[in-house]
TIRO-611433 format. One record per residue (C-alpha): residue in three letters; chain; x, y, z. Coordinates in nm, 4 decimals, always signed. Layout:
<vexbas>
+------+-------+----------+----------+----------+
| rest | kette |       xx |       yy |       zz |
+------+-------+----------+----------+----------+
|  ala |     A |        X |        Y |        Z |
...
+------+-------+----------+----------+----------+
</vexbas>
This chain:
<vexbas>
+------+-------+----------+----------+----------+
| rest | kette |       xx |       yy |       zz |
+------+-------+----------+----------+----------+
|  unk |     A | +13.8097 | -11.7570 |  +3.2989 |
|  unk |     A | +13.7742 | -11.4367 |  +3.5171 |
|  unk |     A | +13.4002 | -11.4380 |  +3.4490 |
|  unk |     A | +13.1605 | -11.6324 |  +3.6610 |
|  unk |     A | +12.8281 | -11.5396 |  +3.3694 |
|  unk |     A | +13.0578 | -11.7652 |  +3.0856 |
|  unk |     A | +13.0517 | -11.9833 |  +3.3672 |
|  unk |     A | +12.7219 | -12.0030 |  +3.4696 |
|  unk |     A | +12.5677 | -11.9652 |  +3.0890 |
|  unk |     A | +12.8532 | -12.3086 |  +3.0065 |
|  unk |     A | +12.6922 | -12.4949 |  +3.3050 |
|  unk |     A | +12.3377 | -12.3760 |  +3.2292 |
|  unk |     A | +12.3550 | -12.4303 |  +2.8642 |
|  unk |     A | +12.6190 | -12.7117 |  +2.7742 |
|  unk |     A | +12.4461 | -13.0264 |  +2.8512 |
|  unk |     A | +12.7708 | -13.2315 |  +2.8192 |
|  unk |     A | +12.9359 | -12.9425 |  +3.0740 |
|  unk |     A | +13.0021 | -13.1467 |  +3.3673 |
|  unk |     A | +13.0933 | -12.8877 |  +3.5683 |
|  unk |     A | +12.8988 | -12.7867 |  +3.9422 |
|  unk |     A | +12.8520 | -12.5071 |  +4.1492 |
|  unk |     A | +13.1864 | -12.5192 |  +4.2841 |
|  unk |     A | +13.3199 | -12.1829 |  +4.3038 |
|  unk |     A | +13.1828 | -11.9355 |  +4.5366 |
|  unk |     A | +13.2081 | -11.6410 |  +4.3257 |
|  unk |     A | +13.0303 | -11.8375 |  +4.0696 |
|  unk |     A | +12.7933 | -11.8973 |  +4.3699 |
|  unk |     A | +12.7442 | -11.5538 |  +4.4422 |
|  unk |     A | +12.6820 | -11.4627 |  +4.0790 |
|  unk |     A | +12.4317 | -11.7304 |  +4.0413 |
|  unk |     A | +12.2437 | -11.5244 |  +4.3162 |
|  unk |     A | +12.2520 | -11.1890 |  +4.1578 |
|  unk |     A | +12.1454 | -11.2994 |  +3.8488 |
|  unk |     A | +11.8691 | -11.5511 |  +3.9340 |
|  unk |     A | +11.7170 | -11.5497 |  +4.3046 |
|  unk |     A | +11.4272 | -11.2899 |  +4.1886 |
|  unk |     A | +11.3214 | -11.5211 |  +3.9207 |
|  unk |     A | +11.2941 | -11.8118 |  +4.1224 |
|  unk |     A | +11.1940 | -11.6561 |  +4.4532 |
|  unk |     A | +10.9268 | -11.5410 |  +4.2364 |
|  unk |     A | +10.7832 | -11.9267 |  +4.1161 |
|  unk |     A | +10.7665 | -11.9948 |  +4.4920 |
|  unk |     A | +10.5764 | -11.6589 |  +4.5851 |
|  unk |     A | +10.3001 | -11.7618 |  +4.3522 |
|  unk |     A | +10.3081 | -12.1229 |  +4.4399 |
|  unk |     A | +10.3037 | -12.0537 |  +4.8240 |
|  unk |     A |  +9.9950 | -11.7973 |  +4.7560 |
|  unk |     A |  +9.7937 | -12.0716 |  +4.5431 |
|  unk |     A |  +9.8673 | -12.2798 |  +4.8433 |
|  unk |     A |  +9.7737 | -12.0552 |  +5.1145 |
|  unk |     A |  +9.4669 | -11.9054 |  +4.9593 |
|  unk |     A |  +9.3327 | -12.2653 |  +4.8766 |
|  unk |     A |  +9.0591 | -12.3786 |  +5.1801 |
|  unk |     A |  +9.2170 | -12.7477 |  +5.1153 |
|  unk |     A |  +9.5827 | -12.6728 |  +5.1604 |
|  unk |     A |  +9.5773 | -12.3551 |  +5.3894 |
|  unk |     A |  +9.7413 | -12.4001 |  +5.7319 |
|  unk |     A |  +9.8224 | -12.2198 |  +6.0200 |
|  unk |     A | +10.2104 | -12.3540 |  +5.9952 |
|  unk |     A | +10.4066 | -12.4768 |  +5.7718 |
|  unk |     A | +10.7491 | -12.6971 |  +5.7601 |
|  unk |     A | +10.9006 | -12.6517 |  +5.4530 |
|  unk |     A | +11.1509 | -12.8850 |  +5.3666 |
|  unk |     A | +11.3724 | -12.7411 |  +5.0383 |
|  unk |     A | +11.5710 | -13.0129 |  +4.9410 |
|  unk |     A | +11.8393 | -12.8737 |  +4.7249 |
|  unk |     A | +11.7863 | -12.5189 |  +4.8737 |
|  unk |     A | +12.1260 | -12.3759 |  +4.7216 |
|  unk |     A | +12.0694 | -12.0057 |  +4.6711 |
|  unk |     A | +11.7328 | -11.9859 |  +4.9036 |
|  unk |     A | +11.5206 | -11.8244 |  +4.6435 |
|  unk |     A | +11.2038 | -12.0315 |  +4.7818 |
|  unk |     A | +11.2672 | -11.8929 |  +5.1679 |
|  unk |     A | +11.3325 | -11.4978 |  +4.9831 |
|  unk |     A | +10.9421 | -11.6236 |  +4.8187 |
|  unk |     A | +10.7814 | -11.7211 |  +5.0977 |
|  unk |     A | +10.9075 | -11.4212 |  +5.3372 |
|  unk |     A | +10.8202 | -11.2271 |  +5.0495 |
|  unk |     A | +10.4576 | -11.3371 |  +5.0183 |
|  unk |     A | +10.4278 | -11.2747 |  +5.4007 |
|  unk |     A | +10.5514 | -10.9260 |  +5.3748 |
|  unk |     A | +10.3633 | -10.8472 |  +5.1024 |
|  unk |     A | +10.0319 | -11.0260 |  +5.2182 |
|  unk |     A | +10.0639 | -10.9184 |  +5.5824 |
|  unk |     A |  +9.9896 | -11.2879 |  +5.7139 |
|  unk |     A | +10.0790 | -11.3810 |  +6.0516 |
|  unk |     A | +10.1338 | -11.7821 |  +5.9572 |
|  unk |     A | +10.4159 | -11.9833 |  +6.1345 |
|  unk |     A | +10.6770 | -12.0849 |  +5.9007 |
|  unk |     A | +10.9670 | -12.3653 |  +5.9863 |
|  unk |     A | +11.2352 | -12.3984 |  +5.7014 |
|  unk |     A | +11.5112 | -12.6598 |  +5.6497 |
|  unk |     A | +11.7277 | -12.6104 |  +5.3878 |
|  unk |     A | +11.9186 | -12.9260 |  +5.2734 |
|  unk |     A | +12.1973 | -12.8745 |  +5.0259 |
|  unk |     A | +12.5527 | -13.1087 |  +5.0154 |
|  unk |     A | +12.6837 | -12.7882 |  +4.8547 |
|  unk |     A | +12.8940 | -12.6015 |  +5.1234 |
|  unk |     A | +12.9580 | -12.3537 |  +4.8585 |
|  unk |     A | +12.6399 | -12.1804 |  +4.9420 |
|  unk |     A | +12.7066 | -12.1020 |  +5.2763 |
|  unk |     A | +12.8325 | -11.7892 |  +5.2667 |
|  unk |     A | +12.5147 | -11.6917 |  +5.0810 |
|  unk |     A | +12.2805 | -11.8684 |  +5.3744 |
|  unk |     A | +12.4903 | -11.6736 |  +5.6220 |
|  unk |     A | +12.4458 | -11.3431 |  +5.4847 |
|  unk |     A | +12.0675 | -11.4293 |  +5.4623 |
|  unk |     A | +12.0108 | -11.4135 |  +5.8095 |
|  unk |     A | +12.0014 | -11.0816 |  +5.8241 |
|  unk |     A | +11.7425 | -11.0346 |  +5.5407 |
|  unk |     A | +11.4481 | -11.2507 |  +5.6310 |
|  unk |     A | +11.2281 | -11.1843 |  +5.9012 |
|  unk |     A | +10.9667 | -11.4018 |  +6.1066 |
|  unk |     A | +11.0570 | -11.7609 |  +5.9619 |
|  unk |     A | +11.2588 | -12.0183 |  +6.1768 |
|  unk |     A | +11.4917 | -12.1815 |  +5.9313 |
|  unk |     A | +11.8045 | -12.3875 |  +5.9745 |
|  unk |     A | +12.0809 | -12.5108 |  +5.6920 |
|  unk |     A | +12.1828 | -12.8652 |  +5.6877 |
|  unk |     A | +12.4954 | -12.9539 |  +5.4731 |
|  unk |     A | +12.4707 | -13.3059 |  +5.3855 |
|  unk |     A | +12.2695 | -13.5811 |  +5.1332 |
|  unk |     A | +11.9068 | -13.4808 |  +5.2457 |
|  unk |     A | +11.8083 | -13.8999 |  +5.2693 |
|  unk |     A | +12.1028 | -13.9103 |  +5.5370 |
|  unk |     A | +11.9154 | -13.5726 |  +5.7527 |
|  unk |     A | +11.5879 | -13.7282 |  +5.7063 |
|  unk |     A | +11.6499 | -14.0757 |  +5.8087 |
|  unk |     A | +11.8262 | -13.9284 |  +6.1125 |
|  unk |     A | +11.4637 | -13.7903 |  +6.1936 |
|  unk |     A | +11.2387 | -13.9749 |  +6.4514 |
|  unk |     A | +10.9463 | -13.8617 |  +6.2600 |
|  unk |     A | +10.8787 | -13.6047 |  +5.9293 |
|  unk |     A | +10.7178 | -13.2966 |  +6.0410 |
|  unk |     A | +10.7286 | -13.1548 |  +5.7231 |
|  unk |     A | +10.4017 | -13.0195 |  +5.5351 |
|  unk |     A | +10.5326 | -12.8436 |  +5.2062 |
|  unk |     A | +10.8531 | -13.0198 |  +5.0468 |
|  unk |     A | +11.0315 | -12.8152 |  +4.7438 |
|  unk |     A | +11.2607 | -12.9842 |  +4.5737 |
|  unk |     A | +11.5026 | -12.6732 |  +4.3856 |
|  unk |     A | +11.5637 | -12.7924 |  +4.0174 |
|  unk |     A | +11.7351 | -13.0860 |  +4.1738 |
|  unk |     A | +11.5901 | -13.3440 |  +3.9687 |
|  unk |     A | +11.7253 | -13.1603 |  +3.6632 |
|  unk |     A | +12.0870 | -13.1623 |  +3.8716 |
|  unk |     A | +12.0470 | -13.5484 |  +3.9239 |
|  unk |     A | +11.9570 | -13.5833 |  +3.5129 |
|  unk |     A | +12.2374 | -13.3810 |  +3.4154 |
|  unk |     A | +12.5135 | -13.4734 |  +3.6809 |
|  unk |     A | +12.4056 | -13.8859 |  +3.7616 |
|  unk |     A | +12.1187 | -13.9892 |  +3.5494 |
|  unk |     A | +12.1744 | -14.3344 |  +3.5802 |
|  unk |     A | +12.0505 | -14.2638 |  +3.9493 |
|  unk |     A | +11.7190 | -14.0568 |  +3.9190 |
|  unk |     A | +11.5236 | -14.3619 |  +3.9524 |
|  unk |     A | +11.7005 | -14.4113 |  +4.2756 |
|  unk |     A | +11.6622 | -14.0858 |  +4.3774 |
|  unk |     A | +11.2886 | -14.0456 |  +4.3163 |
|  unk |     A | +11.2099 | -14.4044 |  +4.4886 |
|  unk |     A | +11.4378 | -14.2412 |  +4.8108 |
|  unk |     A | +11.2381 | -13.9637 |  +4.7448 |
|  unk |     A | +10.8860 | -14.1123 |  +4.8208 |
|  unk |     A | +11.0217 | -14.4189 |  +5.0819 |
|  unk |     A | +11.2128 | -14.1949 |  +5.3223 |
|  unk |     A | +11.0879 | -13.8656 |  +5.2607 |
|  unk |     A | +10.6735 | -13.8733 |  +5.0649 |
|  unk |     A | +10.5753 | -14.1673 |  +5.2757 |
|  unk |     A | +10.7181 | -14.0359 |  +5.6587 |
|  unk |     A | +10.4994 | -13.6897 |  +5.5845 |
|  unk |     A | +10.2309 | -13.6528 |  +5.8641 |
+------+-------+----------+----------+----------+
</vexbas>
């Protein structure tokens, strides 16, 4: 009550704490508090990826399934600042949370240079929609831990939806 860290440490912590993202100032706190950490796992995974002969592009479609607070987007515009590289980046963020949209909407403003869009559904619904799957890099935001939490009686669904619609549809 009246603080959205008891919050976020009860959901965090409390593995019987049922409870979701589903307050926006708990939203917004979950942003201050943890975007750098995360944004930071995704800088050094998109550098291992870009400096690596085998996996180094000259565009990538990222697909962030579960995007929530866009730390990964914040990492990769950050390793493009940082690193000076002129590499095309597309970016789909899929998230059923509307929640996080005020977040994504004050984000425009803040990255520079990457195309991205926000999709507010079940990412197997956006995807099937799809003719084909342009997407190269797909990130999946601790949304497997979500699915063991929240439903684990479906995260062998999930993971076989994962690789029939999604793994197996990649170019």
């Amino acid at each position: 009550p009246n603080s959205c860290n008891i919050c976020l440490q009860s959901i965090h912590n409390e593995q019987n704490n049922l409870r979701e993202y589903d307050c926006v100032n708990m939203t917004n706190c979950y942003v201050c508090n943890y975007v750098n950490k995360y944004a930071s796992e995704i800088y050094y995974a998109f550098q291992a990826l870009v400096n690596n002969p085998s996996t180094r592009k000259e565009s990538y479609n990222i697909l962030s399934i579960g995007c929530g607070d866009w730390a990964d987007l914040f990492g990769v515009s950050e390793f493009l600042r940082r690193n000076a590289i002129n590499i095309q980046i597309n970016y789909t963020g899929v998230d059923k949370n509307e929640n996080w949209r005020e977040i994504h909407e004050n984000i425009v403003a803040i990255v520079a240079g990457i195309h991205f869009q926000f999709e507010y559904m079940d990412v197997f619904d956006y995807v099937n929609a799809l003719e084909n799957v342009p997407y190269n890099v797909v990130i999946l935001e601790y949304v497997l831990n979500e699915i063991r939490k929240y439903t684990p009686d479906t995260i062998n669904a999930f993971i076989n939806g994962l690789a029939h619609n999604i793994i197996d549809r990649l170019p």
